[in-house]
C-alpha positions in Angstrom: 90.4 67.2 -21.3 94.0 67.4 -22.6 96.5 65.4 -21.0 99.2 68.0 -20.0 96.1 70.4 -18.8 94.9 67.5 -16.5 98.0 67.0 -15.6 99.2 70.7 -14.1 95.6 70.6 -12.6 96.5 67.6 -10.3 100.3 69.4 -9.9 98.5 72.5 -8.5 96.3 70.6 -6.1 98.7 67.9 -5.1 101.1 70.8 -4.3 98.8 72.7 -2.1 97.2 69.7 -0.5 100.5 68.6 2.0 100.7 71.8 3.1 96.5 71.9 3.8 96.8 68.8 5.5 100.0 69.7 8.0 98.6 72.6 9.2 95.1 70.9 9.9 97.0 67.7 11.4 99.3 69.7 13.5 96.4 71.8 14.0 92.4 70.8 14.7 92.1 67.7 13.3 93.4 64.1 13.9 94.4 62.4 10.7 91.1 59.9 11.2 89.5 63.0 10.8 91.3 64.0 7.4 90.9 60.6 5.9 87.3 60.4 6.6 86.6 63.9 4.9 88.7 63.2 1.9 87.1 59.7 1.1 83.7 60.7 2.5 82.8 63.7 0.9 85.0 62.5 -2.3 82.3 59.7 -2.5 79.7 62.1 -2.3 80.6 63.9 -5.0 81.0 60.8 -7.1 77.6 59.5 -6.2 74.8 60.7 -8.6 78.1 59.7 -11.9 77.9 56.3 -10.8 74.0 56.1 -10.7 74.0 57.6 -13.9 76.7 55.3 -15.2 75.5 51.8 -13.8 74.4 50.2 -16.6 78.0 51.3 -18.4 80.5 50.1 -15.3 81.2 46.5 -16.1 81.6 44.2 -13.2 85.2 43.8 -13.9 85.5 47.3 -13.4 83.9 47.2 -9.8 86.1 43.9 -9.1 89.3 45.3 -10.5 88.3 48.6 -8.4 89.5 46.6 -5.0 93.2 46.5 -5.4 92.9 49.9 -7.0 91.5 51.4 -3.6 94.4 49.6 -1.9 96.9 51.5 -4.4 95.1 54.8 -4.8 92.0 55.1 -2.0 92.3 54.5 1.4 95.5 52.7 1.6 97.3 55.5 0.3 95.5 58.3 1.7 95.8 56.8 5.0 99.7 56.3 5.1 100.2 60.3 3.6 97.9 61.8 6.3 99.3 60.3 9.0 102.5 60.7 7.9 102.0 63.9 7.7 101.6 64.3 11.3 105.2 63.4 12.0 107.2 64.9 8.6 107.5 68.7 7.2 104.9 68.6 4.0 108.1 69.5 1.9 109.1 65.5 2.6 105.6 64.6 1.7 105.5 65.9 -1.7 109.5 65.3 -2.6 109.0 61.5 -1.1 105.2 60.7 -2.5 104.8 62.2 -6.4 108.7 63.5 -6.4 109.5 59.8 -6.4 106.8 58.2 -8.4 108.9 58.1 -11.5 111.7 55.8 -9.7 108.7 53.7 -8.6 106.6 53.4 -12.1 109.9 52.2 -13.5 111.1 49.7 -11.2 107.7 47.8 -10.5 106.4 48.6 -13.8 109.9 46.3 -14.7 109.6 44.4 -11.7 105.8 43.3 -12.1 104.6 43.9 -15.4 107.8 43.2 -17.6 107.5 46.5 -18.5 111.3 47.8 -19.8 111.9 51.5 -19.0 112.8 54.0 -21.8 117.0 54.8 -20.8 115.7 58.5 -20.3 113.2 57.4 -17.8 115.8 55.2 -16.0 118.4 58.3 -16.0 115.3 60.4 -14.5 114.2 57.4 -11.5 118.0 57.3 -10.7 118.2 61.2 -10.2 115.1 61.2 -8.0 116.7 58.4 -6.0 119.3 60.8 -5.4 117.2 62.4 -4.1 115.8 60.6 -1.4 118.7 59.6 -0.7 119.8 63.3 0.2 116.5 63.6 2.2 116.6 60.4 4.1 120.7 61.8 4.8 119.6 64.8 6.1 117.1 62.9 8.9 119.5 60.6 9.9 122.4 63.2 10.5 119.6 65.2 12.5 118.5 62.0 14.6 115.0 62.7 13.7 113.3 59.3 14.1 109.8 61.1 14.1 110.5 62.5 11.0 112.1 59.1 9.5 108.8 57.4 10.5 107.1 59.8 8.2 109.5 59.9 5.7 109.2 55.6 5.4 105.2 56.3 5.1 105.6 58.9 2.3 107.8 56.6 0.4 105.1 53.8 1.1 102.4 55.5 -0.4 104.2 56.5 -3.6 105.1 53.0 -4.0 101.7 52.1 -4.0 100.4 55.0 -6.2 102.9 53.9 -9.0 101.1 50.4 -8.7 98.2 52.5 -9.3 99.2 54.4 -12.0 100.3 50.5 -13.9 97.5 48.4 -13.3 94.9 51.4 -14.6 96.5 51.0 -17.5 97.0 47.7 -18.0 93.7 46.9 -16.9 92.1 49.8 -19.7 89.6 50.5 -16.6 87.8 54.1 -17.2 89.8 57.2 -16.0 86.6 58.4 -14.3 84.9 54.9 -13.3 87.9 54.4 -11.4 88.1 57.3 -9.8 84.3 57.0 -8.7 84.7 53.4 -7.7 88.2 54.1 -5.7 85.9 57.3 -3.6 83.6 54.6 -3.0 85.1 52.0 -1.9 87.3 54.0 0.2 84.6 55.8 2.1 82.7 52.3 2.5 85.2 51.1 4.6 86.9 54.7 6.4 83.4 56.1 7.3 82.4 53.2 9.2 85.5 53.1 10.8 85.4 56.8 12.1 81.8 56.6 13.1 82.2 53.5 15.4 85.7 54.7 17.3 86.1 58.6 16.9 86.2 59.8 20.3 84.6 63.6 19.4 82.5 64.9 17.1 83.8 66.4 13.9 81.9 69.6 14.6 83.7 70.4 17.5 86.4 72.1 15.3 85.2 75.9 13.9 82.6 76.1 10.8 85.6 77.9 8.8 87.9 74.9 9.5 85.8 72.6 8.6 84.9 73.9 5.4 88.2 74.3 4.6 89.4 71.0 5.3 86.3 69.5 3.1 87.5 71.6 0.0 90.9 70.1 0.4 90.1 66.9 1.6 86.8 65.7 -0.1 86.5 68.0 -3.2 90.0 68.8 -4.2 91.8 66.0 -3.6 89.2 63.9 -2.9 87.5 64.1 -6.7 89.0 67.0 -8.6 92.7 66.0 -8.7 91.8 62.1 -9.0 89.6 62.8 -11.7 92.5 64.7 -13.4 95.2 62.5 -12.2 93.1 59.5 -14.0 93.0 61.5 -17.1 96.3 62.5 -17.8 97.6 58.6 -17.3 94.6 57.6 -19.7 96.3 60.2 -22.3 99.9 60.6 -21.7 101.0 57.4 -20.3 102.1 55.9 -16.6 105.2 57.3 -16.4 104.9 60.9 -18.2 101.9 61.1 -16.3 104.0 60.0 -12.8 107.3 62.2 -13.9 105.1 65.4 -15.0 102.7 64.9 -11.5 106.3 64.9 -9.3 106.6 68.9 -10.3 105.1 69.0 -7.3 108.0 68.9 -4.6 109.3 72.2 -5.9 105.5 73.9 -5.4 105.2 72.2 -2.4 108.5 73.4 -0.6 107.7 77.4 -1.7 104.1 76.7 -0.1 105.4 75.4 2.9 107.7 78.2 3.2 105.6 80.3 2.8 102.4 79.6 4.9 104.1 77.0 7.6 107.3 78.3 7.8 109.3 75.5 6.8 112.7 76.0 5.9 114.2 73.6 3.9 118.2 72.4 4.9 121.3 72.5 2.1 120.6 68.9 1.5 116.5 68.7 1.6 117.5 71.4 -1.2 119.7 69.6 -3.2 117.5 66.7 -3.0 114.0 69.0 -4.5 117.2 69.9 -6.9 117.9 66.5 -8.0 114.3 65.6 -8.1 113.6 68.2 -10.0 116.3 67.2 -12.8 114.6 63.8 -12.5 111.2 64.8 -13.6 112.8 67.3 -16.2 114.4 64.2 -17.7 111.7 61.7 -17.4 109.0 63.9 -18.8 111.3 65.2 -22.2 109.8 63.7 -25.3 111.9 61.8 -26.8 112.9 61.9 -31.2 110.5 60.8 -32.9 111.9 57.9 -35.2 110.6 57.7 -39.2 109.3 54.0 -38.6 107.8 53.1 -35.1 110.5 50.1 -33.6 109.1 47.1 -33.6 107.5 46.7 -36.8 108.0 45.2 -40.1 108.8 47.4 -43.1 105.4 47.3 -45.5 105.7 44.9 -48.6 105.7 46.6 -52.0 102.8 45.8 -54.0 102.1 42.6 -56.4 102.1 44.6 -59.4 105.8 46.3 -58.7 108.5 45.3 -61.0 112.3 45.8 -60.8 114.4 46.0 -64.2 116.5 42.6 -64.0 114.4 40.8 -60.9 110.4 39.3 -60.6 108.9 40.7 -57.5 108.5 38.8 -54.2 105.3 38.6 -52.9 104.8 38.3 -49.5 107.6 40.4 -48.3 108.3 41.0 -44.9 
């Protein structure tokens, strides 16, 4: 799959899946209830690819795929959903993938010595402005609910940039590592709901349900991991990160649109500024007539020069 297709597929999911997930939080379901569908079906899915592929997963692969389920599975997941519960899903999506770009640079920096292109630092410090604006506007409305949220959203994308750095540091398999993250995830979240959920999922109606295990397990779940893992394995962490954090703008006309959700002056300036962020972050920069970094090629042996003897060895 090409990279930029993967990545508008996750976009369009990612987009649509805050807004999904507030109206079924604030709605039906408790956010156990969410996080077990999206890891528990998600797992499912990735079953019968990982019985086909055992004999081609390498056990670093299933080792490495531990921290990865902290960054990307269950850890993640967890802090979104609930917070969720507490913020508009406009905040979600500005605050998760809107600020991934500011995250990928300064831990990729930070952690793996990894020094950030000056278009990708001008792009982090714009999306900074913007939650900045956001975290402004919640604090002039004396909103400590929504704060709470706010601090899990930003959480999570901290953790999904770590994600997005260590798969490709570590060269692990786009798709192994989504399997393995589903996996791992539902090993320890399905367990977990089945020993202290105090009703029975199928007390909500078959409709909701259903809906909730498109988004949850199938969509978000597999689908948009699968195509999220893609488009890092082909464009790179951070074009990856700053093309994925489109989605605040989708997110707050989706919102609008089927919550109701109308964004303030400053929650718009701040989708604004994130917006110029990711426009930055993502542009491809000039391409240069010799790659930095590495030596000019020698002439060869034979070559003569009126007046001189050649050097060999020429560097």
């Amino acid at each position: 799959m090409n990279g930029y297709v993967a990545a508008a597929v996750a976009v369009l999911i990612a987009a649509s899946y805050p807004v999904a997930t507030r109206a079924g939080v604030t709605g039906s379901f408790t956010p156990q209830e969410l996080v077990t569908l999206r890891f528990g079906v998600g797992a499912l899915l990735f079953v019968p690819f990982l019985m086909f592929q055992s004999r081609a997963i390498t056990r670093s692969a299933w080792v490495r795929g531990v921290p990865l389920t902290l960054f990307q599975g269950a850890g993640m997941g967890a802090l979104v959903i609930c917070g969720l519960q507490l913020a508009p899903a406009n905040h979600a999506a500005a605050l998760g993938p809107g600020v991934n770009p500011a995250w990928v640079a300064l831990l990729g920096f930070l952690v793996f010595a990894r020094r950030p292109s000056p278009r990708v630092v001008a792009g982090a410090l714009l999306c900074a402005l913007g939650v900045l604006a956001i975290a402004w506007w919640s604090t002039t409305e004396r909103n400590t609910t929504v704060l709470a949220g706010d601090a899990m959203f930003l959480a999570a994308s901290a953790l999904g940039a770590l994600y997005v750095l260590q798969l490709r540091n570590w060269g692990v398999n786009a798709i192994q590592a989504a399997a393995i993250v589903s996996l791992y995830s539902a090993a320890v979240v399905v367990p977990w709901y089945l020993w202290s959920a105090p009703q029975p999922l199928w007390r909500v109606t078959p409709f909701e349900l259903i809906w909730q295990v498109l988004w949850q397990g199938v969509l978000i779940g597999c689908v948009a991991l699968v195509a999220l893992n893609c488009a890092i394995s082909r464009l790179g962490a951070e074009r990856a990160s700053a093309l994925v954090a489109l989605v605040p703008v989708l997110a707050a006309v989706l919102g609008f649109i089927f919550l109701g959700e109308v964004p303030s002056a400053a929650e718009v300036a701040a989708f604004v500024a994130i917006s110029a962020g990711v426009s930055i972050a993502a542009a491809k920069g000039k391409p240069s007539a010799m790659p930095a970094g590495r030596p000019l090629p020698a002439p060869p042996q034979s070559a003569r020069t009126v007046g001189y003897r050649a050097r060999d060895n020429v560097t």
